[in-house]
LUMSE-810706 format. One record per residue (C-alpha): residue number from 1; residue in three letters; chain; y, x, z. Coordinates in pm, 1 decimal, always signed. Layout:
! residues N
  num  residu  chaine         Y         X         Z
  NUM     ala       A         Y         X         Z
...
//
This chain:
! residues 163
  num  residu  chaine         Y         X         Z
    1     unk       A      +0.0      +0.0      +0.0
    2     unk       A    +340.4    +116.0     -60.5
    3     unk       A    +668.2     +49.0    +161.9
    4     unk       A    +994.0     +82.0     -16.7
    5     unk       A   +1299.7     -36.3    +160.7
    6     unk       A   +1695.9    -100.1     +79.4
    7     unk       A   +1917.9     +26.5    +263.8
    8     unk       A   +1987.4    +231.9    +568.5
    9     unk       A   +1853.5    +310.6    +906.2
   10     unk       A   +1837.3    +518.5   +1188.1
   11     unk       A   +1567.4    +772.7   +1224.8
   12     unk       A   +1472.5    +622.8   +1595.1
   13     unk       A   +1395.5    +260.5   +1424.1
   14     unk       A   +1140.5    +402.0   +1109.3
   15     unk       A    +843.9    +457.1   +1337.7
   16     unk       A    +850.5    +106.4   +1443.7
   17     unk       A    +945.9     -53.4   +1141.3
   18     unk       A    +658.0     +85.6    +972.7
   19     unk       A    +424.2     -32.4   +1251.7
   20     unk       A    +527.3    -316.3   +1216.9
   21     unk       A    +535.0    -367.3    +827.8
   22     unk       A    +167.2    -278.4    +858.7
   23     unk       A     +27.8    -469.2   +1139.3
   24     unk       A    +171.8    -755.5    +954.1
   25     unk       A      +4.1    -656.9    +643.1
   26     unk       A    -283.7    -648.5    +828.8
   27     unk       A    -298.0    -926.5   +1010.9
   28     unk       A    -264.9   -1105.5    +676.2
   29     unk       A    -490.8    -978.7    +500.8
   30     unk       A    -728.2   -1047.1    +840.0
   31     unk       A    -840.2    -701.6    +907.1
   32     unk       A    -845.5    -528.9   +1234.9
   33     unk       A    -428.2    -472.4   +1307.4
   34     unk       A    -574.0    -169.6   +1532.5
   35     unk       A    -703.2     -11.1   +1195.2
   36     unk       A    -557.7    +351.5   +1144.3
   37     unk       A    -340.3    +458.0    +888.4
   38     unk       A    -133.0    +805.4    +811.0
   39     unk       A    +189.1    +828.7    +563.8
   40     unk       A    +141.8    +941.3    +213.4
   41     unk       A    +349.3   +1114.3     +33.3
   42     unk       A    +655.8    +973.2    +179.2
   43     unk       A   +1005.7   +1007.8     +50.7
   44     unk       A   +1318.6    +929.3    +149.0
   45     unk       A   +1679.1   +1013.1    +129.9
   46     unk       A   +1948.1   +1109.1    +379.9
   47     unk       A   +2291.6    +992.8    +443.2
   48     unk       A   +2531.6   +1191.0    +610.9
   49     unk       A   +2845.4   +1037.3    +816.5
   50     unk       A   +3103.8   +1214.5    +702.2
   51     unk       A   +3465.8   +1075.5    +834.2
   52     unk       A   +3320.4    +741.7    +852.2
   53     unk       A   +3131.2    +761.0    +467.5
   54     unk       A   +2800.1    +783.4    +402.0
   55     unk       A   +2716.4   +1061.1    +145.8
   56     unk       A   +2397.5   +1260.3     +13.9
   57     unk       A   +2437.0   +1608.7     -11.4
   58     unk       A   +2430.6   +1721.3    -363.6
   59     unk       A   +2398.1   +2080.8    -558.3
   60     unk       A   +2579.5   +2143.7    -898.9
   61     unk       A   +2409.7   +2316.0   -1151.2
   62     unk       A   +2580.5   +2359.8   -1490.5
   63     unk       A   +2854.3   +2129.7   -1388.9
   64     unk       A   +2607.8   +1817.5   -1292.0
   65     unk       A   +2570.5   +1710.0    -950.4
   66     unk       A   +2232.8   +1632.7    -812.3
   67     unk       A   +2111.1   +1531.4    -494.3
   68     unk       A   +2002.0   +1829.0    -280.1
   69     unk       A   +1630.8   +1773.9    -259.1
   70     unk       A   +1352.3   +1949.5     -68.6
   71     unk       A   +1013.1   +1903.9    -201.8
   72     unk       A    +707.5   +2010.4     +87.3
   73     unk       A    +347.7   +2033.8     +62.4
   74     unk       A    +159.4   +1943.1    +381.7
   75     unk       A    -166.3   +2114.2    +485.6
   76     unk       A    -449.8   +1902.1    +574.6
   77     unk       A    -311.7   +1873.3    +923.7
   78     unk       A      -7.7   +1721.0    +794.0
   79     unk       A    +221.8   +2004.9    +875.1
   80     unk       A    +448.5   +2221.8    +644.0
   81     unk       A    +242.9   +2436.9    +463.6
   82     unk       A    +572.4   +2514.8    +197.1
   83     unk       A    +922.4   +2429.8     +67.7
   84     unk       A   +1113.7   +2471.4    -194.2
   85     unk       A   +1490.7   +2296.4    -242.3
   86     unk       A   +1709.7   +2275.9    -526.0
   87     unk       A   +1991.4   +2496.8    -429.9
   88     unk       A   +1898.0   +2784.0    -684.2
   89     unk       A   +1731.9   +2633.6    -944.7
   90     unk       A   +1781.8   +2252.4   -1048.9
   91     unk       A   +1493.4   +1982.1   -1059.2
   92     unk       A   +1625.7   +1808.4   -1304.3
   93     unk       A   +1410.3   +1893.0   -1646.7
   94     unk       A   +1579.9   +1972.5   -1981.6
   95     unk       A   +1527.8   +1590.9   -2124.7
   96     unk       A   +1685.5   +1422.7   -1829.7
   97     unk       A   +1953.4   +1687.2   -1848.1
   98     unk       A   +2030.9   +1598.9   -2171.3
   99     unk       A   +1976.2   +1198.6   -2098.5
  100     unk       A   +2268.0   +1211.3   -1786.7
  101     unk       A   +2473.6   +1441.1   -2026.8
  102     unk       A   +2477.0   +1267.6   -2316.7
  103     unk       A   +2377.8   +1653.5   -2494.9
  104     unk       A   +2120.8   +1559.1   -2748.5
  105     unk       A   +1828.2   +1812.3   -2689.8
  106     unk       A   +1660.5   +2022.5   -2923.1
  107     unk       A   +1286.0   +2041.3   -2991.5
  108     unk       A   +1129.8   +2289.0   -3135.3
  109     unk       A    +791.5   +2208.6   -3336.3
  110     unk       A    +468.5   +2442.8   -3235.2
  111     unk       A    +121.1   +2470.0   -3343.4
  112     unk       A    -153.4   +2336.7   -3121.3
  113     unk       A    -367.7   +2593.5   -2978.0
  114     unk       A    -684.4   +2365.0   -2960.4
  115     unk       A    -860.0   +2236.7   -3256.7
  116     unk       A    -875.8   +1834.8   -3269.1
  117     unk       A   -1251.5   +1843.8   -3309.7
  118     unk       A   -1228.4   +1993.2   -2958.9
  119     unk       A   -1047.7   +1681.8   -2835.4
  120     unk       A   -1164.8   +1391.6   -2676.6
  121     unk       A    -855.9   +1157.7   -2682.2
  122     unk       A    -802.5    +977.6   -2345.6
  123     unk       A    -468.6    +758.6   -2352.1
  124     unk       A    -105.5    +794.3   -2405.9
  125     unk       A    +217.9    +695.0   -2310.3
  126     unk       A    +511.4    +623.8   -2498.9
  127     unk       A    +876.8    +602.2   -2491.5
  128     unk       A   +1137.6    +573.8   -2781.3
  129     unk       A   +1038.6    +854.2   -3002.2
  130     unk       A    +851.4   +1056.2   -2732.0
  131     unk       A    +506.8   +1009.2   -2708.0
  132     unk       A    +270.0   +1220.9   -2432.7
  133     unk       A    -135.5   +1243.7   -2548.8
  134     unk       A    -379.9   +1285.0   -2329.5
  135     unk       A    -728.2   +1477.5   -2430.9
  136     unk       A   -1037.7   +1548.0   -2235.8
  137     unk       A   -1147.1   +1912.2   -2377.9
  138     unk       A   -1484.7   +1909.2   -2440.5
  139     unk       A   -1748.9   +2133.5   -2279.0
  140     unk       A   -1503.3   +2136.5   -2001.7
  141     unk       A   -1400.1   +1931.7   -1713.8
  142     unk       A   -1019.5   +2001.0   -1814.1
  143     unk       A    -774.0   +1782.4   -2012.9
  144     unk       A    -506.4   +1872.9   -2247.3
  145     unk       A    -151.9   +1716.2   -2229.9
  146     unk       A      -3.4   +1704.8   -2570.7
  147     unk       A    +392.8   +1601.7   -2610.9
  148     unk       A    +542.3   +1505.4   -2940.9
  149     unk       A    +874.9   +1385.6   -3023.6
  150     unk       A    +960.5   +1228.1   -3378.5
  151     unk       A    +549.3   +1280.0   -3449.1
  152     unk       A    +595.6   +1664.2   -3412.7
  153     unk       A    +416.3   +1835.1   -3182.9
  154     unk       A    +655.8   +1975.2   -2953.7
  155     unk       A    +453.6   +2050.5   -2592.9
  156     unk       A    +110.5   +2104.5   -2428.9
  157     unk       A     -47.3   +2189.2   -2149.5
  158     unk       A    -395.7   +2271.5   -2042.0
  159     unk       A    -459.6   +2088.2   -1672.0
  160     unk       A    -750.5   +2260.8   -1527.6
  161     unk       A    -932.3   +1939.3   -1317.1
  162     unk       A   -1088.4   +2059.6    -964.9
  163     unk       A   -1471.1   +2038.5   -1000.4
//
C-alpha cells in the first residue's frame, strides 16, 4: 500500500498518522490491526520556516534551480548504509533539463551492440517520439534496455538481473 499525503506537518505527528492510516486500512480490510509493517522506500520533502515562509532548499546548476535532494540506501537493518545529495552534481537528467528549459536536446544515433536474433523482446513504453524497449538477452538471465527517439536508436543499457 502506498500513503501519499497533501500538505504539511510536523515531524512529531508522522509516526502517528501513519499508525493510524494503517490500522484503519487494516481494520477494513479485516485483518489483524496488530499485523507488522516497516516503511518502504519513503520520501518526502522538507519545508523550512524562514521569516514566517515556508521554502525547500534548492541547488542551482547551470542557472536552474532544483530542490536540494538527498538520495540514501538503507542496509538491511534499515540504517544508512550511503548518501549522496545534489549539491555537486545535479539529478536532473539531460531530457528533463531540456523539458524545464525549453533547450531542445540533441540525440545522437548509435549502433546496437547486440544482434536482434539475440533479443527476446519483453515490452515497451512510450512517450511522444521517445520510445524505451525492453529485451530479455538470451542465454542469459540479463535484459537489455534499448532507447530510441524519432525510431533511431539513440541509448542502451545492459541490466545484469541478480540470479
Amino acid at each position: 500500500m502506498r500513503i501519499q499525503t497533501k500538505g504539511t506537518t510536523g515531524l512529531s505527528k508522522v509516526n502517528g498518522m501513519i499508525k493510524e492510516i494503517v490500522t484503519g486500512i487494516l481494520e477494513k480490510a479485516e485483518l489483524d490491526t496488530k499485523t507488522p509493517f516497516k516503511i518502504q522506500d519513503f520520501t518526502c520533502d522538507i519545508v523550512f520556516d524562514i521569516e514566517g515562509k515556508e521554502q525547500k532548499m534548492t541547488v542551482n546548476h547551470d542557472g536552474l534551480d532544483e530542490v536540494f535532494t538527498v538520495a540514501i540506501k538503507l542496509d538491511k537493518k534499515g540504517n544508512i548504509d550511503y548518501s549522496v545529495d545534489n549539491t555537486e552534481k545535479s539529478f536532473i537528467d539531460d531530457y528533463v533539463r531540456s523539458e524545464m528549459t525549453g533547450q531542445e536536446i540533441k540525440y545522437e544515433r548509435i549502433e546496437s551492440m547486440y544482434n536482434d536474433t539475440d533479443l527476446e523482446y519483453l515490452e515497451s513504453n512510450e512517450i511522444g517520439d521517445i520510445q524505451e524497449k525492453i529485451y530479455k538477452l538470451k542465454d542469459s538471465s540479463n535484459n537489455v534496455v534499448r532507447y530510441y527517439k524519432c525510431k533511431d536508436l539513440v541509448g542502451e543499457v545492459e541490466l545484469k538481473n541478480k540470479k
